[in-house]
C-alpha positions in Angstrom: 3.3 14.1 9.8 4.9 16.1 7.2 8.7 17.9 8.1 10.9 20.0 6.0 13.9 18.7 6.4 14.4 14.6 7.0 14.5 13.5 11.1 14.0 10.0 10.1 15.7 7.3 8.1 12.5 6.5 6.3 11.6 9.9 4.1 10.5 10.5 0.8 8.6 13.8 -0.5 4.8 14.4 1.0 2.1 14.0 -1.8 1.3 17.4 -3.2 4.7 19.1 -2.5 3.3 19.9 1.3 6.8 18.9 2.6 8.3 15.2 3.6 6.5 12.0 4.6 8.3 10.3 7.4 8.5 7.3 9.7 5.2 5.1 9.6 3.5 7.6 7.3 6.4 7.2 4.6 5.9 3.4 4.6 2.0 3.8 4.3 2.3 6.2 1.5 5.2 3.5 0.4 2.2 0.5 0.4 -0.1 2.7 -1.1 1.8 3.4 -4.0 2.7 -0.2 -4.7 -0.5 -1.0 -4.4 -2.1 1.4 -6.8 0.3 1.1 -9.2 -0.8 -1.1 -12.0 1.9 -3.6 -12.6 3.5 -2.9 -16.1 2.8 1.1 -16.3 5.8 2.1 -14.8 8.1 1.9 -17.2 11.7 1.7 -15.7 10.0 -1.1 -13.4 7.9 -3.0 -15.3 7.9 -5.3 -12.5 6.7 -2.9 -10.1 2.9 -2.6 -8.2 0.5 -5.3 -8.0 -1.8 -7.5 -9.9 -5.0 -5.9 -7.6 -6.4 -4.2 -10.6 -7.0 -7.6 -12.5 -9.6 -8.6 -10.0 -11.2 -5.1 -9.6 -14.7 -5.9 -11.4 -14.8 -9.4 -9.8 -17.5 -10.9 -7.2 -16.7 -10.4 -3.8 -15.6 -14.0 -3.5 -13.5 -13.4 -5.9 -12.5 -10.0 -5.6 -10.9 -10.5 -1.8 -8.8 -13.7 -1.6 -6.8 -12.7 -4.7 -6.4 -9.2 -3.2 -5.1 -11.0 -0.2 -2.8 -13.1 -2.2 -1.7 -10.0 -3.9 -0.9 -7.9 -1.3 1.7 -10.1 -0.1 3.9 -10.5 -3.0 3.8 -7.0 -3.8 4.6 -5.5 -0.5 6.9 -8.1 0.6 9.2 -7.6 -3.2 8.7 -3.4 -3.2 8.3 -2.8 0.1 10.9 -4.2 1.8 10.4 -1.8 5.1 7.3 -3.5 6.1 6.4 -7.0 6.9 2.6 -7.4 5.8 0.9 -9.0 9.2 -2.5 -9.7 7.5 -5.3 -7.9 5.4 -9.0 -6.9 5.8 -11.8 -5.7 4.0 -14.4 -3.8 5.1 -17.9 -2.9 3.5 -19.7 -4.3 0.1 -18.8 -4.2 -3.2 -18.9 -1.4 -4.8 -17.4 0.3 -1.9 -14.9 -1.9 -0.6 -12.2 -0.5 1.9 -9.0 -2.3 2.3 -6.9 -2.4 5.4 -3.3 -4.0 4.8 -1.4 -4.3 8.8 2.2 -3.8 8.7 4.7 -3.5 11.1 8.2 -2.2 10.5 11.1 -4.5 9.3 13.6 -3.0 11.2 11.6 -1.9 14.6 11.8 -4.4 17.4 8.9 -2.7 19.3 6.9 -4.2 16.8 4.5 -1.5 16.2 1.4 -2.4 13.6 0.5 0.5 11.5 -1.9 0.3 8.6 -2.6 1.7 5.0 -5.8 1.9 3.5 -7.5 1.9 0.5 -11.0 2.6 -0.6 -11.4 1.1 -3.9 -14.4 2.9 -5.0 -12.6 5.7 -4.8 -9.8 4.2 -7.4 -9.3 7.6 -9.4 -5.7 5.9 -10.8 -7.5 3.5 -12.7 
């Protein structure tokens, strides 16, 4: 849901200037950008994204278990809101959708919410 003025701790400004991401949806569009970012393009965090795109053009065999052991890593150093509870993939190469499940650090209802991403559809490439 997109607010104009913050009602949650988690906020951060909607895509496309349509407001403020809050809640779950500001720790899914969180996840999404770490995990389209391209580790080494951003240049005041070098540091910053994941390693995804070095697998992008690999078999399927391939392709998903290093995805898997990216995810992790990446979500678990940047996105320190969310605790990853596990990954899947869904569809063929090329059009591969990934589903990372997370649950809020911080919530003790545990509620799993998920983020994802269809990488045939990986414009930021």
């Amino acid at each position: 849901m997109h607010y104009t003025a913050p009602v949650s701790k988690h906020w951060q400004p909607a895509p496309g200037g349509s407001g403020l991401s809050q809640g779950a949806d500001d720790i899914d569009l969180c996840i999404r950008n770490i995990l389209s970012t391209r580790k080494g393009s951003d240049v005041t965090r070098p540091e910053f994204g994941s390693n995804l795109f070095d697998y992008l053009d690999a078999p399927e065999d391939v392709f998903i278990p290093n995805a898997v052991r990216e995810v992790m890593p990446a979500v678990n150093t940047w996105g320190k809101r969310a605790v990853v509870e596990k990954t899947e993939f869904s569809g063929h190469a090329p059009h591969i959708t990934m589903t990372v499940f997370c649950r809020v650090a911080d919530d003790v209802s545990g509620e799993i919410f998920e983020t994802s991403l269809q990488w045939e559809r990986a414009s930021w490439i």
